[in-house]
C-alpha positions in Angstrom: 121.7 76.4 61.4 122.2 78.0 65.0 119.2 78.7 66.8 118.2 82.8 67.0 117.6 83.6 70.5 115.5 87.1 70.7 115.2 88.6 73.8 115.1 91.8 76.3 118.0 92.6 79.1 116.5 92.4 82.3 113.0 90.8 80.9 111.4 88.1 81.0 113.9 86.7 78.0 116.6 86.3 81.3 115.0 83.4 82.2 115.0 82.1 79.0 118.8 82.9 78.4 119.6 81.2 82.0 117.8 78.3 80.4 119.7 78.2 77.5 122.9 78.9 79.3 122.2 75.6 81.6 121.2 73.6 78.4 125.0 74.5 77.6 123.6 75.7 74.0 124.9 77.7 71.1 122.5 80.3 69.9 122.7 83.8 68.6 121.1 86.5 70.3 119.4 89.3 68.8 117.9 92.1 71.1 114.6 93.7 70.3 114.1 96.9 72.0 110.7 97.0 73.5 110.8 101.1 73.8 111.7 101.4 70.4 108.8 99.7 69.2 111.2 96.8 67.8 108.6 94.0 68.8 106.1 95.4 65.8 108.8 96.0 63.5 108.0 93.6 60.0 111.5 91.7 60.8 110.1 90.8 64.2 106.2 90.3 63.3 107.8 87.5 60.6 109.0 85.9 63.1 106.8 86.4 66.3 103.6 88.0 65.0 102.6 87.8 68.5 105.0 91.1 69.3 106.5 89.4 72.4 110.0 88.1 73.5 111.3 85.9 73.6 111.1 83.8 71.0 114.0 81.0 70.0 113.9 79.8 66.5 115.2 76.5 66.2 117.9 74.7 63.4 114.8 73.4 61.0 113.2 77.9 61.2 110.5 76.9 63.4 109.8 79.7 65.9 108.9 79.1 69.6 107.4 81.7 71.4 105.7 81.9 74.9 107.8 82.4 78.0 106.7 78.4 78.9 106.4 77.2 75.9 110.0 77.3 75.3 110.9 76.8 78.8 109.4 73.6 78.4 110.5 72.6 74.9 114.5 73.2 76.5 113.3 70.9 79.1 112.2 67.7 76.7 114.7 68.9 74.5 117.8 68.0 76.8 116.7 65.6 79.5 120.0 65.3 80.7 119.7 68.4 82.1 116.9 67.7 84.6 114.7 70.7 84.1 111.9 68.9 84.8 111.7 66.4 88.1 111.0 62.6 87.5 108.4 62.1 89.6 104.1 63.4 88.1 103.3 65.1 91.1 106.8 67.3 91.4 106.2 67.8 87.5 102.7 69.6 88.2 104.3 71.6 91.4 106.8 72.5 89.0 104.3 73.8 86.2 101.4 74.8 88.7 104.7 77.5 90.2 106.2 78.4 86.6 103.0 79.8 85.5 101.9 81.4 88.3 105.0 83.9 87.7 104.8 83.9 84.6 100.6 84.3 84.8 100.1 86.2 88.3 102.8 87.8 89.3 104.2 89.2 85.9 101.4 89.4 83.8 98.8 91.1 86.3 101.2 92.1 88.9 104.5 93.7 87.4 102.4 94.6 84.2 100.6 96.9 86.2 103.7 98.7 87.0 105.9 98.7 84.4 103.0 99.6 81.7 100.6 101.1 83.5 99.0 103.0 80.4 97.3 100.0 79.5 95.4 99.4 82.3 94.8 102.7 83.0 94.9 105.5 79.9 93.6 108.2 81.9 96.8 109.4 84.2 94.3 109.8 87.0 93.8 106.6 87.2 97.4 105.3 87.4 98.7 105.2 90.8 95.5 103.0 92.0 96.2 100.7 88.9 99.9 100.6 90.6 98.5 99.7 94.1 96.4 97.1 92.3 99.6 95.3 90.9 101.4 95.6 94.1 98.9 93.7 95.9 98.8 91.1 93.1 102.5 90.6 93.2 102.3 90.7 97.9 99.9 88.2 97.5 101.7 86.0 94.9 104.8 86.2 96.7 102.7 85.0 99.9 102.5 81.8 98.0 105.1 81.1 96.1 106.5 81.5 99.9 105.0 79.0 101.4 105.2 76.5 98.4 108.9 77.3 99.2 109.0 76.5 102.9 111.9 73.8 103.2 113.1 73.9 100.2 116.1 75.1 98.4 114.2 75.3 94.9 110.9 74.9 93.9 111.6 70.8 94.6 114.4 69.4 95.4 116.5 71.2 92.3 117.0 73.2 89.6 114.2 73.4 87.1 112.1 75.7 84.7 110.3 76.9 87.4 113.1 78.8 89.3 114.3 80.2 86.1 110.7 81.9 86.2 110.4 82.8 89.9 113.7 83.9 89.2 113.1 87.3 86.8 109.7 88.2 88.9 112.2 88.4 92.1 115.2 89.8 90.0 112.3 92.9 89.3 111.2 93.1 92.7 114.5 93.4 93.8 115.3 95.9 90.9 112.4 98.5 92.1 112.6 98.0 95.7 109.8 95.3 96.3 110.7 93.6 99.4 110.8 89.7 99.2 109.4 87.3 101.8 112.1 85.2 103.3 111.8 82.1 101.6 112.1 83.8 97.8 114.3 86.1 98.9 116.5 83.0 100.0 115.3 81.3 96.7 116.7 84.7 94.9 119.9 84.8 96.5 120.5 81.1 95.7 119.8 82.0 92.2 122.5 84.6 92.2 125.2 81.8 93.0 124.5 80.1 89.8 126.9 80.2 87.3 124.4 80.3 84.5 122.6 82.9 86.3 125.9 85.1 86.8 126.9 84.7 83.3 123.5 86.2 82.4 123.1 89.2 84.3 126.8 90.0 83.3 126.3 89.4 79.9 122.7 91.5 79.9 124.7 94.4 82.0 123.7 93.9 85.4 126.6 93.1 86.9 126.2 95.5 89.6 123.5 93.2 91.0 125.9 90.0 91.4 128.6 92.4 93.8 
């Protein structure tokens, strides 16, 4: 059985699919359009009653779900690949930076801008809820920034960590959120992965790697 990779272009998922594209896996990919209401359709819910992507069901049906869940199943899953550092205390700097854009700067920062409504349901009320994520996501940058001082990725390589600083930059960048130097260094680094190519070409953003 090949693994059923569900996902959004230009989410979250992206991180996910760079991951898998690293792991040099096979999978199948199903998109679930968020707008549509796809996430709380009775296919999906059977799969991820939670209504969120992604979610990667394995050969034996099991679903993962959870942006680092599954980040960090990939990373037990195929040592070889090195998505997790050797050492304890570059393991926790590695987790400690994962979820804090996954946690911080998507979750309460980006949230607050791409679905406002649920903040906020009174329209008056919107544009402060928007200034409230923007200073999440400043502030989260700040230090991600300095934890990136020196440093060409969040240690000393590639791991599941800069596959999730990764999609909170590839948004900034997307809606005109400036980057401090180090992620904005850390972003363009990205870029020159081929994993990371192959995904934004493959999820239509192509324009973004010219």
């Amino acid at each position: 059985m090949t693994k059923k990779f569900y996902m959004t272009p230009g989410s979250c998922s992206t991180g996910i699919h760079i991951l898998l594209e690293e792991c040099g896996l096979v999978f199948e990919a199903y998109i679930v359009n968020l707008l549509a209401g796809d996430q709380y359709k009775k296919e999906y819910a059977a799969i991820n009653p939670k209504g969120t992507i992604p979610a990667l069901v394995l050969d034996d049906g099991t679903a993962l779900t959870e942006f680092s869940a599954i980040a960090w199943w990939l990373a037990r899953s195929y040592p070889k690949r090195k998505l997790l550092p050797e050492s304890l205390k570059d393991e926790v700097q590695v987790l400690s930076v994962m979820n804090h854009a996954v946690h911080t700067l998507h979750t309460q920062g980006f949230a607050r801008i791409f679905t406002t409504e649920r903040f906020a349901p009174s329209s008056s009320d919107h544009e402060s809820v928007k200034a409230q994520g923007r200073q999440i996501i400043d502030k989260a940058f700040a230090f991600v920034n300095r934890e990136l001082a020196g440093r060409q990725y969040v240690v000393d390589h590639f791991t599941i960590a800069d596959a999730a600083l990764f999609y909170v930059e590839f948004w900034a960048d997307r809606i005109g959120i400036p980057l401090p130097e180090n992620c904005e260094a850390h972003y363009r680094r990205m870029l020159t992965r081929p994993a990371v190519r192959q995904v934004l070409a493959e999820e239509g953003y192509a324009s973004v790697l010219r």
